[in-house]
Each structure stands twice: as structure tokens, then as C-alpha cells.
C-alpha positions in Angstrom: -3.2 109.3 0.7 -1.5 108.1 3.7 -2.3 104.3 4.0 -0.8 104.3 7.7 -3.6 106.0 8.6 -6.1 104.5 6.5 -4.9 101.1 8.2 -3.5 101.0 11.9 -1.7 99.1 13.5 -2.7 97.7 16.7 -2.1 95.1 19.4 -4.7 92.9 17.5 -5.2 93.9 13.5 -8.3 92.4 11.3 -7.0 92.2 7.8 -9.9 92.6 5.8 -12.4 95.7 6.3 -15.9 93.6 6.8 -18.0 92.6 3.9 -14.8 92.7 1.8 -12.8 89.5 2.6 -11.7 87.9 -0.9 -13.1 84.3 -0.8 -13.4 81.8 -3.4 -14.9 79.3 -0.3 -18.9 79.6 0.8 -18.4 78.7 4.5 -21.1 76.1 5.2 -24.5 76.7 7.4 -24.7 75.1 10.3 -21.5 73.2 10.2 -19.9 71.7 13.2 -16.5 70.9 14.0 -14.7 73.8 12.4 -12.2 75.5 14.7 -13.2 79.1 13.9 -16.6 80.6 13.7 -18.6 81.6 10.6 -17.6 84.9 11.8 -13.9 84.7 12.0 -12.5 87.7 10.8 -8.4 87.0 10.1 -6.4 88.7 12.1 -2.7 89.5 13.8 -1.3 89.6 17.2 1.5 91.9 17.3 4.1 91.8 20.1 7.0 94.2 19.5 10.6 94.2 20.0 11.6 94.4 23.7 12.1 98.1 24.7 15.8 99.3 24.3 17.0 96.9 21.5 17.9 97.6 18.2 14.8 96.5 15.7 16.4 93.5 13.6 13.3 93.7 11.0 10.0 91.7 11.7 9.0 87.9 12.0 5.4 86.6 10.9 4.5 83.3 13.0 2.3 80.9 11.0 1.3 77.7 13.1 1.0 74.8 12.4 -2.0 72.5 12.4 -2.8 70.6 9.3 -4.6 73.9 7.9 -8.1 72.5 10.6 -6.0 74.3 14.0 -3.6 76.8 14.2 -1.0 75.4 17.4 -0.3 77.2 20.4 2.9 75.6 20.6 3.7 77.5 17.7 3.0 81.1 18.7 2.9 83.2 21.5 6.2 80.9 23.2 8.6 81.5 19.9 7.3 85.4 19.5 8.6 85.9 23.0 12.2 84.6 21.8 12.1 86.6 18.8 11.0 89.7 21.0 13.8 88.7 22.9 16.1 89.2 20.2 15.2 92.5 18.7 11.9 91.7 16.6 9.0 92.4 16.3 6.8 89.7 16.2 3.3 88.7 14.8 1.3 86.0 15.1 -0.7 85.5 11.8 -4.2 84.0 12.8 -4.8 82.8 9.0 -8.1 81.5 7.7 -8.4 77.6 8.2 -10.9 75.1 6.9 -13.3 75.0 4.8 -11.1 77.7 3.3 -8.4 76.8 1.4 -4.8 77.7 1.7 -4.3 80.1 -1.4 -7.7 82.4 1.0 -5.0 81.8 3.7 -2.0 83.0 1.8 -4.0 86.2 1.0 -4.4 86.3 4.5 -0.8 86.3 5.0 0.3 88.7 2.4 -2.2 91.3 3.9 -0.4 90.6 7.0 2.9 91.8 5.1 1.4 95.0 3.5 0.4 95.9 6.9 3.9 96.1 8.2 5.6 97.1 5.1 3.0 99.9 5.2 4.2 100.6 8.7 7.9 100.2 8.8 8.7 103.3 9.1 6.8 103.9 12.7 8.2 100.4 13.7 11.6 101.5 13.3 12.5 99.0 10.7 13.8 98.4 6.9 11.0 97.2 5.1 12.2 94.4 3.6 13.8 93.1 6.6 10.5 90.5 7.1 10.9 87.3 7.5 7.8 84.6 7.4 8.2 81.4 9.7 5.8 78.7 9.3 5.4 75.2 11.0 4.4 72.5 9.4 0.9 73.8 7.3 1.9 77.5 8.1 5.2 76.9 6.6 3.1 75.1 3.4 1.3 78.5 3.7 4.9 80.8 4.1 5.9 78.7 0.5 2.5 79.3 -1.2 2.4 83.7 -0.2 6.3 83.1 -1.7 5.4 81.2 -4.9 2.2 82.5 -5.5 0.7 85.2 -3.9 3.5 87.9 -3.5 4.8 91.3 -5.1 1.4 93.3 -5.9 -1.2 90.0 -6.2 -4.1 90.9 -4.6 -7.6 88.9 -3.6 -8.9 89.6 -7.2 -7.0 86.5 -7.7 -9.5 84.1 -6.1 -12.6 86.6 -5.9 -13.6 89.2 -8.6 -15.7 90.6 -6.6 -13.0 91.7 -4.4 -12.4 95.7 -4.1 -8.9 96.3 -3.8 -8.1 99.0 -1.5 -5.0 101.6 -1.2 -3.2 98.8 0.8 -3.1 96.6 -1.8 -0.4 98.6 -3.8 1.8 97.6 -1.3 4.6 94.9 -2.2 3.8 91.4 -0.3 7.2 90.5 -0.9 9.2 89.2 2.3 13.0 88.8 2.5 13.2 85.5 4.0 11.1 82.4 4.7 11.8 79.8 7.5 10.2 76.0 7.1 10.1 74.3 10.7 9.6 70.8 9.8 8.1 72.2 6.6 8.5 72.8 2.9 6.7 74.2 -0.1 4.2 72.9 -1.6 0.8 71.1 -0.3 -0.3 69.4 2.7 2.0 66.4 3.0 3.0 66.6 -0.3 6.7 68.4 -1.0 7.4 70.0 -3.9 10.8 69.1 -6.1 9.9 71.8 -9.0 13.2 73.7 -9.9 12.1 75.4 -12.4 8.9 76.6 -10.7 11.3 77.8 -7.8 13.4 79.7 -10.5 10.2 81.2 -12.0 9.2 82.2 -8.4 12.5 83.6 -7.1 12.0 82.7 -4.0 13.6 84.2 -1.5 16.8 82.4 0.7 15.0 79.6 3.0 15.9 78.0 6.1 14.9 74.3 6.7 14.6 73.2 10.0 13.9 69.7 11.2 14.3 67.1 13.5 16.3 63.9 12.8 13.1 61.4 13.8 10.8 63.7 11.5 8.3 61.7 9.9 9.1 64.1 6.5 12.3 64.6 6.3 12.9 62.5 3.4 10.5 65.3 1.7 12.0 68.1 3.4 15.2 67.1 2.4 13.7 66.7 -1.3 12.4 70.1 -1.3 15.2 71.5 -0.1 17.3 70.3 -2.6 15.3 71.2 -5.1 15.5 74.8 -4.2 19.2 74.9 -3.7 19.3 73.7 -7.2 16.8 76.2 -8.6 20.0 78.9 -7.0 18.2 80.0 -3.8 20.7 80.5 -1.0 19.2 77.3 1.5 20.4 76.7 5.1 19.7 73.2 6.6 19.7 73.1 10.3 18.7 69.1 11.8 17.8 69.0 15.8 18.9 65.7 16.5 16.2 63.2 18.3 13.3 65.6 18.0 10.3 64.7 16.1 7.2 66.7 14.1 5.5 69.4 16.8 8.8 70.8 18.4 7.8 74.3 17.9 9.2 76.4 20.5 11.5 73.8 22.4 15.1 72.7 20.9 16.8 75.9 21.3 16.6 76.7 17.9 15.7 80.2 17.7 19.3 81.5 18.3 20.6 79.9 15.6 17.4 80.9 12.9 18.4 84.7 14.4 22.4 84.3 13.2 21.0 83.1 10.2 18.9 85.6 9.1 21.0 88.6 10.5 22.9 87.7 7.9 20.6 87.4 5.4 19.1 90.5 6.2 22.9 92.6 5.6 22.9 91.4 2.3 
């Protein structure tokens, strides 16, 4: 069966064929103040490598936004560096409250399947993808890393979930990039070696600013990983606080990085 066809890929693609989104959260009736719809169907905005370059791999873009907003800070302005560079880039548009972030993170590992599933046609290795999340969407990167990769699937959180030809695709990505992030939960960093060896998680990069209101955590967490024998590469932009996103000029330096991550 050819899943390619089963599941294209277009400018915008809805993970989940309707009526079979894996949820273990019953979105409230007639709730206010949510920033997506009853309706919201999760989703990606692709925007490919520019025309002529060589295809480095792929770059997922999780926002950030405390899991209740997904940033525009954090999107559309970083996938035009990337693009840019020689990637294609996606912008993951991830389920947000009242979901939780392990619906997200099946959110996200769809989004990998999708362009594992298509690498060939996008002129790519496979496992040259690379997640990069900011702030919550780097919480989310960690937990589709620690949690939710290699063949899980929604049964996880919903039995009645109907897995579908897609889902024997690996959600395994080769690289994971934490803007003023780290793993574990909302505001709350994870220092569990052991957990990180169990996971084998994949190298990391850490990137933060010297005024950020975490960076004792980040610089916890990032430890901790080092420790657990991940390769880790700490990057500081001096005088920026949390919510950089786009600006500092950092996207050069996460491309050296993971070029060479990518060649071993």
C-alpha cells in the first residue's frame, strides 16, 4: 500500500482523518477563552526549501505559548531562515488547551510520520528531521522525544483510536533544538538521567538568553542530559530575555550545528 498516496502532502496538512483524532480530553461546551475552536483540526504549514538549494533535511517549528497560544513570533519569521538555508520547513499547529500536551505530542509525531513517509518526494534523508520548539513547544519537542516516538501511536491515550497505515511509520527525529526550553513540564525542568538514558534521546541543542528567567533550569536540564551521554550544545545570546524567537541571529549558528549532526 503506498502511504504517500494514502496521505499527501500539501501546503496545509490536517493530521488526523476526521472522527479519528486520538483524545484522552472531552473539549468543554460552550467554553470561552480557548484560542482554537471546538473544531480545530491539528494541522501543518509547510514551506519548502528555496528552489535551487541543496535539501539539508527538515525542521518542525513548535511555538511557544504556555501550551493556551501557539506565538507568531515563533513561526512563519524562523521557517523563512531555515528555508533560507536549504530546509524545508513546517510549522506544527499542535492541539492547545484543554488538551493536554502528551494529545499535543501525538500531534507532533503525526507531523513526523508525514514527512518521513514523504522524504523521498522531498528530496531528503529521512532521518535528517530535526524538531525546534520554544518555550512549551520545546516542552512538547522533549515529551514526542521521551515519550511518544519510534512506533507509539494514539492508542496510547485513546483505545478507541484506529491506527492507520501511517502509523507504522517511525516518529523518531534526529535532532531536537530547546529555545529557551528544556524537557520536561510547563515550568518545571527535568534533571532525570536515567530517564534520559532509558529514552535515548537524540543530541539537543539549548539555546538561551543570558537575562532568561529559566536558565538556572535550562542549565539543570541540560546537564542532566549531557550526563545521561547525549551529545548537548549550549549556545547563550547575551542580554536577551524569554520570547526572542526569531531575532538574535541565532539560526546560523543552530544550522552549523546540526549540519553536523546530521553527517554523523
Amino acid at each position: 500500500m503506498d502511504i504517500v498516496k494514502m496521505f499527501p502532502l500539501q501546503e496545509v496538512t490536517y493530521f488526523w482523518e476526521e472522527g479519528n483524532m486520538p483524545a484522552s480530553t472531552v473539549y468543554p461546551q460552550n467554553s470561552t477563552g480557548y484560542f482554537d475552536p471546538p473544531d480545530f483540526r491539528p494541522n501543518m504549514v509547510f514551506v519548502p526549501a528555496k528552489e535551487g538549494l541543496e535539501i539539508k533535511g527538515a525542521i518542525l517549528l513548535c511555538a511557544g505559548g504556555a501550551f493556551q497560544v501557539r506565538a507568531d513570533s515563533d513561526g512563519l519569521p524562523v521557517e523563512e531562515q531555515f528555508s533560507e538555508l536549504g530546509y524545508h520547513s513546517f510549522i506544527i499547529n499542535y492541539r492547545l488547551r484543554p488538551y493536554t500536551q502528551e494529545e499535543a505530542a501525538l500531534d507532533l509525531a503525526r507531523a513526523v510520520r508525514y514527512i518521513r513517509a514523504h522524504a523521498e518526494n522531498l528530496g531528503m534523508n529521512e532521518n535528517h528531521i530535526a524538531v525546534i520548539g520554544f518555550s512549551a513547544g520545546g516542552i512538547l519537542g522533549g515529551e514526542l522525544a521521551l515519550n511518544f516516538d519510534g512506533l507509539v501511536n494514539g492508542t496510547a491515550l485513546d483505545a478507541a483510536y484506529v491506527p492507520d497505515e501511517l502509523d507504522t511509520v517511525l516518529a523518531d527525529v534526529g535532532a531536537v533544538g530547546m529555545v529557551y526550553s528544556f524537557y520536561g513540564r510547563l515550568s518545571v525542568a527535568s534533571t532525570d538521567v536515567e530517564k534520559f538514558q532509558a529514552a535515548g534521546l537524540p543530541p539537543t541543542y539549548f539555546l538561551y538568553g543570558s537575562e532568561e528567567v529559566f536558565r538556572s533550569q535550562i542549565e539543570a536540564c541540560a546537564g542532566a542530559v549531557e550526563q545521561a551521554c547525549v551529545p548537548v550544545e549550549s549556545r547563550i545570546l547575551e542580554g536577551w530575555q524569554h520570547g526572542f524567537g526569531y531575532r538574535g541571529g541565532w539560526v546560523p549558528g543552530f544550522d552549523e550545528w546540526l549540519g553536523k549532526v546530521f553527517e554523523n
